[in-house]
TORFIGU-819522 format. One record per residue: residue number from 1; residue in one letter; x, y, z of N, C-alpha, C in turn. Coordinates in nm, 3 decimals. Each point is the difference from the previous one (the first is absolute). Example, Ala and Ser with C-alpha at 12.3 -4.5 7.8 and 13.67 -1.06 7.14 Angstrom:
BEGIN
+-----+------+---------+---------+---------+---------+---------+---------+---------+---------+---------+
! seq ! type !      nu !      nv !      nw !     cau !     cav !     caw !      cu !      cv !      cw !
+-----+------+---------+---------+---------+---------+---------+---------+---------+---------+---------+
!   1 !    A !   1.319 !  -0.569 !   0.780 !  -0.089 !   0.119 !   0.000 !   0.090 !   0.120 !   0.000 !
!   2 !    S !  -0.035 !   0.105 !  -0.072 !   0.082 !   0.119 !   0.006 !  -0.077 !   0.109 !   0.073 !
+-----+------+---------+---------+---------+---------+---------+---------+---------+---------+---------+
# end
This chain:
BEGIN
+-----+------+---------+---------+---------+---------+---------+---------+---------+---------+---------+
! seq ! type !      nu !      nv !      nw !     cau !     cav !     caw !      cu !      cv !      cw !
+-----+------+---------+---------+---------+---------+---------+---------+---------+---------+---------+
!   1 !    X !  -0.670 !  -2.632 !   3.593 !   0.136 !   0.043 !  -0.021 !   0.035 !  -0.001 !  -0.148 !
!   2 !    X !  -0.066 !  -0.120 !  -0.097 !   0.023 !   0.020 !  -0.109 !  -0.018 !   0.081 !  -0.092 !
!   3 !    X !  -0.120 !   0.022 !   0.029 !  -0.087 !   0.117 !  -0.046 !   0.064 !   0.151 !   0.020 !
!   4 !    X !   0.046 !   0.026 !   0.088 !   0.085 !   0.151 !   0.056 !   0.110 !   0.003 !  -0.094 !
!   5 !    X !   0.080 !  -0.122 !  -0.032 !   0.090 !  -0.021 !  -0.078 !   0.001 !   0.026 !  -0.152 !
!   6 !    X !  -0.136 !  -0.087 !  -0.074 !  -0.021 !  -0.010 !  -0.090 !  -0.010 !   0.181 !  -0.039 !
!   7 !    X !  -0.071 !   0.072 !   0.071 !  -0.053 !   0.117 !  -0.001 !   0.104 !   0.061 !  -0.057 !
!   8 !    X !   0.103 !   0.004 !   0.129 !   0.141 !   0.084 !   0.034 !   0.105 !  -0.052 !  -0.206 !
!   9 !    X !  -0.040 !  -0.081 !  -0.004 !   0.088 !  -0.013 !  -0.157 !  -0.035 !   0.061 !  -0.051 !
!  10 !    X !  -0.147 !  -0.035 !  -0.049 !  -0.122 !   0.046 !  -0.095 !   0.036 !   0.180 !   0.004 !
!  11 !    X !  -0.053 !   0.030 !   0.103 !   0.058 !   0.210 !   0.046 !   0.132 !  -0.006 !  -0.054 !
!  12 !    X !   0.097 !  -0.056 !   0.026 !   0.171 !   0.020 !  -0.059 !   0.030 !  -0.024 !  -0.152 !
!  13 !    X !  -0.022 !  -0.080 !  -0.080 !  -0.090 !  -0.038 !  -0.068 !  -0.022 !   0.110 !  -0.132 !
!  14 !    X !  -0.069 !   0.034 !   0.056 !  -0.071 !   0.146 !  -0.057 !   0.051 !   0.100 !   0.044 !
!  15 !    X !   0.079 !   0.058 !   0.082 !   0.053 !   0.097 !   0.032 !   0.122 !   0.003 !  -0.077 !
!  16 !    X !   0.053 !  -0.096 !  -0.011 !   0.116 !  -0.024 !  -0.121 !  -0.021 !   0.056 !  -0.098 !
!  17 !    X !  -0.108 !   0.001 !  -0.051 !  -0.057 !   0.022 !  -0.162 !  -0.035 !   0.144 !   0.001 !
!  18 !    X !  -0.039 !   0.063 !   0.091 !  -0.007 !   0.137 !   0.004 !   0.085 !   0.067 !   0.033 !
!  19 !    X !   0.017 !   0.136 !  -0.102 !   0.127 !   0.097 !  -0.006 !   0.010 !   0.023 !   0.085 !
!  20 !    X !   0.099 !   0.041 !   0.123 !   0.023 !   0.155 !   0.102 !  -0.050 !   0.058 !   0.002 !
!  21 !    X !  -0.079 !   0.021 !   0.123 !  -0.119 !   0.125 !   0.009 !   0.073 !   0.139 !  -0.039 !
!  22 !    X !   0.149 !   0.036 !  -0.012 !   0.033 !   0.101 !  -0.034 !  -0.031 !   0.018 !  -0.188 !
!  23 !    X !  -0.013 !  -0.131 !  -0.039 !   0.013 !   0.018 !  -0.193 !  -0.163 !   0.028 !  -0.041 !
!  24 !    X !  -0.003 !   0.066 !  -0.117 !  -0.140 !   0.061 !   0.002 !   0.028 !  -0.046 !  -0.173 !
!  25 !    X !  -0.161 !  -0.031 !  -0.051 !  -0.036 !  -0.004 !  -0.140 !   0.025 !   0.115 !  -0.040 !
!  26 !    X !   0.041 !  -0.038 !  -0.152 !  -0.005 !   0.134 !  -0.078 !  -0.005 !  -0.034 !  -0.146 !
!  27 !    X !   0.008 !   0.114 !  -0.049 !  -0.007 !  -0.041 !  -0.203 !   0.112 !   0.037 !  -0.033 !
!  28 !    X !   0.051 !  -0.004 !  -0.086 !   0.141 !   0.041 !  -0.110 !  -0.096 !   0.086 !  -0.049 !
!  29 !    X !   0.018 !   0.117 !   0.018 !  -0.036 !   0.101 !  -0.107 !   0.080 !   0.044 !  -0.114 !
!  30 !    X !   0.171 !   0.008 !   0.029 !   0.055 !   0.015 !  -0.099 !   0.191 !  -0.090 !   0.028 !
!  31 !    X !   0.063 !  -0.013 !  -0.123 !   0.114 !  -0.033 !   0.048 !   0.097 !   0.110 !  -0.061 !
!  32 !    X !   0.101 !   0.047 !   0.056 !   0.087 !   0.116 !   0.004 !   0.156 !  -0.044 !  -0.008 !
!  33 !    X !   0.040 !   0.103 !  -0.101 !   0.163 !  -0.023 !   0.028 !   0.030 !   0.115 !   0.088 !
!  34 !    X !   0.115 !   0.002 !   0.110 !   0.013 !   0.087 !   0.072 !   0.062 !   0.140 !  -0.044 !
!  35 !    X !   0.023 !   0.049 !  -0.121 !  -0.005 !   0.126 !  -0.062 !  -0.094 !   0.075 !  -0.001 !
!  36 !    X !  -0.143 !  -0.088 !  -0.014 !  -0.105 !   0.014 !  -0.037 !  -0.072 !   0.110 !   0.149 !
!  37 !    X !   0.099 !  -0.030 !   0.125 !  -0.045 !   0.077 !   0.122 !  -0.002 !   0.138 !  -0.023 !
!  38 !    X !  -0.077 !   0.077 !   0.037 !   0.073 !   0.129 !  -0.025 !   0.040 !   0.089 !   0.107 !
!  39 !    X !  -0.079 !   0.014 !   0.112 !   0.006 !  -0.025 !   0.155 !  -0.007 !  -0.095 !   0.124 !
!  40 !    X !   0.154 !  -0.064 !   0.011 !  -0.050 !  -0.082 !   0.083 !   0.025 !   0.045 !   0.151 !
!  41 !    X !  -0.042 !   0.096 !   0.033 !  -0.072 !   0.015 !   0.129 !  -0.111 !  -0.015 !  -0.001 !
!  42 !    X !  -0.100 !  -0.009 !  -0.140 !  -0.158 !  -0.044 !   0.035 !   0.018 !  -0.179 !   0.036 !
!  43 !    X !   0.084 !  -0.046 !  -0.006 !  -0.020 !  -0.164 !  -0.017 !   0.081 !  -0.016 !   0.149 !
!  44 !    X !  -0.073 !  -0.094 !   0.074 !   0.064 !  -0.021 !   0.180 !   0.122 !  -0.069 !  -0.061 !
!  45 !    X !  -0.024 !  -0.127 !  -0.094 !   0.102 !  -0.083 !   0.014 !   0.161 !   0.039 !  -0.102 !
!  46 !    X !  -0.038 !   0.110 !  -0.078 !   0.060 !   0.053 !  -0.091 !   0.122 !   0.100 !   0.067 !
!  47 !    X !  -0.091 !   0.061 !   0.067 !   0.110 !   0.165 !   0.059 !   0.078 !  -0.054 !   0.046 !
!  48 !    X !   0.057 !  -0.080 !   0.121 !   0.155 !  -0.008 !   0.040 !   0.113 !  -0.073 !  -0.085 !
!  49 !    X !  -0.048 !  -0.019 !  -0.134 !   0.107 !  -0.095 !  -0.069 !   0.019 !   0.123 !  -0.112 !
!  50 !    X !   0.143 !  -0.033 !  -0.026 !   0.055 !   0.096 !  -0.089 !  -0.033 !  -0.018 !  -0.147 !
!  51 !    X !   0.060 !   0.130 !  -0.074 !  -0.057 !   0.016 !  -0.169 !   0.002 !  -0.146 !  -0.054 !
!  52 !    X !   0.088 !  -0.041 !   0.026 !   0.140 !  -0.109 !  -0.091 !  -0.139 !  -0.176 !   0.063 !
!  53 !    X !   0.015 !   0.069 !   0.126 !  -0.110 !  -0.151 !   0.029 !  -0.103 !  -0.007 !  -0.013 !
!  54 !    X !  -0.092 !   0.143 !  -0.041 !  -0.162 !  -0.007 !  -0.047 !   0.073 !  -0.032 !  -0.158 !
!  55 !    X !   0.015 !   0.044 !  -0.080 !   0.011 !  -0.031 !  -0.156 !   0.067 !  -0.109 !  -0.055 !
!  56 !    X !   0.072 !  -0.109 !   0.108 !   0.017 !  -0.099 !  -0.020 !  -0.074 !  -0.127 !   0.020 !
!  57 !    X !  -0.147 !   0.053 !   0.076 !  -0.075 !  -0.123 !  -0.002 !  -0.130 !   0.043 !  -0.049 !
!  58 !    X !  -0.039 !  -0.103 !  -0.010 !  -0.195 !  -0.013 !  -0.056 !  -0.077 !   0.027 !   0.141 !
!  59 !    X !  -0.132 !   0.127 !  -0.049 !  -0.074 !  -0.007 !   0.092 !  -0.178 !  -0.064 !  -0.023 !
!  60 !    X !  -0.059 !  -0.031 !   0.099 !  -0.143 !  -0.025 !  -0.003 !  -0.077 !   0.091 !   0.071 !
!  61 !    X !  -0.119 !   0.111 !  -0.054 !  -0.059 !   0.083 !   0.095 !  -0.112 !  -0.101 !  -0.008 !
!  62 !    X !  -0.048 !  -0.056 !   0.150 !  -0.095 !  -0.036 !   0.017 !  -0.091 !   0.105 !   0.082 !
!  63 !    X !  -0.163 !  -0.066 !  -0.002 !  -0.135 !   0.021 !   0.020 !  -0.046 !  -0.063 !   0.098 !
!  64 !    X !  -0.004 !   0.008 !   0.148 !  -0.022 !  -0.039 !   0.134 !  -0.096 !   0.078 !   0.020 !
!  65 !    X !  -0.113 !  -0.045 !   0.042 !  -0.153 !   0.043 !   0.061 !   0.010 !   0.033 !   0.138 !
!  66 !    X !   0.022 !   0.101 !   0.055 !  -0.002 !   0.052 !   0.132 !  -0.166 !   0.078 !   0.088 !
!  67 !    X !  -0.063 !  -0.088 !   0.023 !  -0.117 !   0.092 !   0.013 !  -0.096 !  -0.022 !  -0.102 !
!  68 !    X !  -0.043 !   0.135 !  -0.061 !  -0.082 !   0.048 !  -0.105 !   0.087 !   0.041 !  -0.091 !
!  69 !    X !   0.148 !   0.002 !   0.012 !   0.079 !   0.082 !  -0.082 !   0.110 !  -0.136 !  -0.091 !
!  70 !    X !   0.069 !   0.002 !  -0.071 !   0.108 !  -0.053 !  -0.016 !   0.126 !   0.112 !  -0.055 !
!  71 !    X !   0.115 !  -0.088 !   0.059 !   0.107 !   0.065 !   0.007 !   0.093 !  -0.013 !  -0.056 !
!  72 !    X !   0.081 !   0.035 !  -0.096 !   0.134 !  -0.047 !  -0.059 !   0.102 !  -0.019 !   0.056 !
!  73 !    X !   0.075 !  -0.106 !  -0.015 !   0.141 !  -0.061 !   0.045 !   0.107 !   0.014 !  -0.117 !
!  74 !    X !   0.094 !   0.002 !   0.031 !   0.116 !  -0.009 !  -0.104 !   0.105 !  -0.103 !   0.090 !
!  75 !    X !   0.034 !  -0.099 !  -0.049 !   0.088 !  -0.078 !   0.025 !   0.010 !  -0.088 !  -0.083 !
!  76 !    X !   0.143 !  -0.087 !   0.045 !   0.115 !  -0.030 !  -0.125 !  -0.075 !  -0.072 !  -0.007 !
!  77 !    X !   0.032 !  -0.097 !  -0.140 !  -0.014 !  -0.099 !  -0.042 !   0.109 !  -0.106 !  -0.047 !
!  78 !    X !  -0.033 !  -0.117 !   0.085 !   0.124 !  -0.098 !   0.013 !   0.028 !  -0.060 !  -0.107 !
!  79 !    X !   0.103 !  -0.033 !  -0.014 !   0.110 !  -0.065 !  -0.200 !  -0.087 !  -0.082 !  -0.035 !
!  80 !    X !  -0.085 !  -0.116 !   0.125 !  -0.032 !  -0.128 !  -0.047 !  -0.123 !  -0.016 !  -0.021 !
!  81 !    X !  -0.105 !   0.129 !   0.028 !  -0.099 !   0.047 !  -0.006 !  -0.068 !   0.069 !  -0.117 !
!  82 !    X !  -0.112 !  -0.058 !  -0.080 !  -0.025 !   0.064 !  -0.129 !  -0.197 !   0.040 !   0.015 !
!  83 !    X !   0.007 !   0.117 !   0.023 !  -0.151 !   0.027 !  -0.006 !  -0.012 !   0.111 !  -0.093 !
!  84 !    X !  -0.165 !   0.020 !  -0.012 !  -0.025 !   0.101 !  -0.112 !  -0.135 !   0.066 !   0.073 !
!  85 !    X !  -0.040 !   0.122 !  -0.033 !  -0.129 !   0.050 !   0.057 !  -0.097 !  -0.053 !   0.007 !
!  86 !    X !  -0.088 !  -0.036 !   0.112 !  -0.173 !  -0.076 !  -0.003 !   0.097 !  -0.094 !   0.102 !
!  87 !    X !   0.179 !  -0.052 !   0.010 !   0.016 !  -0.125 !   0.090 !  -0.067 !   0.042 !   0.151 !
!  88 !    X !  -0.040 !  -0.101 !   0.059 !   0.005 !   0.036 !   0.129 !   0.110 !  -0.053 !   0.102 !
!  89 !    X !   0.034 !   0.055 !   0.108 !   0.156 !  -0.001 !   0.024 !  -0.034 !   0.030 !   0.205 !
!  90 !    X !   0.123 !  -0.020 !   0.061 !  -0.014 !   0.011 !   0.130 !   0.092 !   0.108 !   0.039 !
!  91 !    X !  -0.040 !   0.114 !   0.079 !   0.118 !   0.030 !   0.002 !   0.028 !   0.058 !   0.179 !
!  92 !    X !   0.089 !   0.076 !   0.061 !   0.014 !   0.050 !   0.131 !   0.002 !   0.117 !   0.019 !
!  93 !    X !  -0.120 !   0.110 !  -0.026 !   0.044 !   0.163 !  -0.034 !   0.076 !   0.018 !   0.153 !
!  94 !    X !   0.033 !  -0.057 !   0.089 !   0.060 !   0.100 !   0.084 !   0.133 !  -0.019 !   0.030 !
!  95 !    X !   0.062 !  -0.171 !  -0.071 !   0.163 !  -0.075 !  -0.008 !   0.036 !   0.041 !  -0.154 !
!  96 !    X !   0.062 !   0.069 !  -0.059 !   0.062 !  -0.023 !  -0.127 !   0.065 !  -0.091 !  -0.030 !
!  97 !    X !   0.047 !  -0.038 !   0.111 !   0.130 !  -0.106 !  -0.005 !  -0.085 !  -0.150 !  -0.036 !
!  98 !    X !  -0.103 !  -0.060 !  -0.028 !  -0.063 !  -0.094 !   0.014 !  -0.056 !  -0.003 !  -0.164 !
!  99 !    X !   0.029 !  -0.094 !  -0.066 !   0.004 !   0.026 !  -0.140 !  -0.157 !  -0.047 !  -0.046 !
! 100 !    X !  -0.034 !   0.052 !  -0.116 !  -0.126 !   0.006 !  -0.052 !  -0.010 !  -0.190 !  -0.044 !
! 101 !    X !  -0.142 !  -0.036 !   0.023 !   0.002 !  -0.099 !  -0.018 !  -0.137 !  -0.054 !  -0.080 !
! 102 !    X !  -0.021 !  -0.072 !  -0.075 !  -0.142 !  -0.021 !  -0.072 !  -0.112 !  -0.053 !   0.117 !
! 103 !    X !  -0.115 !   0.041 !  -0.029 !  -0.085 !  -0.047 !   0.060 !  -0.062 !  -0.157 !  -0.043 !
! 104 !    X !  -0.023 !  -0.024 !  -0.085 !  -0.040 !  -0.125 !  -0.098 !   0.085 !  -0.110 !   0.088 !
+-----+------+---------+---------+---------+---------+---------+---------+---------+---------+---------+
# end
């Protein structure tokens, strides 16, 4: 019985420590002021927010490995949050709403 127990922490444990199977590695490839958009219907998390709310915040296009391919992301980058290209970072390509977070 102890043993099943000990297990059952040990698994929880570690499951703690690992992101949401929805958050995926990625790189900072670049950091952006939101002027800097020029179409944001190419960006998922970009298009439904207006002029006034893309050019008022900072963006991060990250580098997520999908496959054989990798893919660019564009999403915000939070006030309290300071990265630069090469960081590696977590992010949710399919929630925008779920803020970018360091991997480290």
């Amino acid at each position: 019985m102890s043993v099943g127990l000990l297990a059952l922490v040990l698994t929880g444990c570690a499951a703690w420590r690992e992101p949401p199977p929805t958050h995926r590695l990625g790189w900072v490839k670049a950091v952006i002021d939101g002027a800097a958009i020029q179409n944001p219907a190419d960006h998922a998390c970009v298009a439904s927010l207006s002029a006034a709310d893309i050019a008022g915040q900072r963006w991060v296009v990250v580098g997520v490995r999908q496959g054989r391919y990798r893919r660019l992301h564009t999403v915000a980058l939070p006030d309290a949050l300071a990265v630069e290209p090469g960081d590696r970072v977590l992010i949710d390509p399919a929630n925008c709403d779920v803020p970018l977070r360091r991997a480290d």
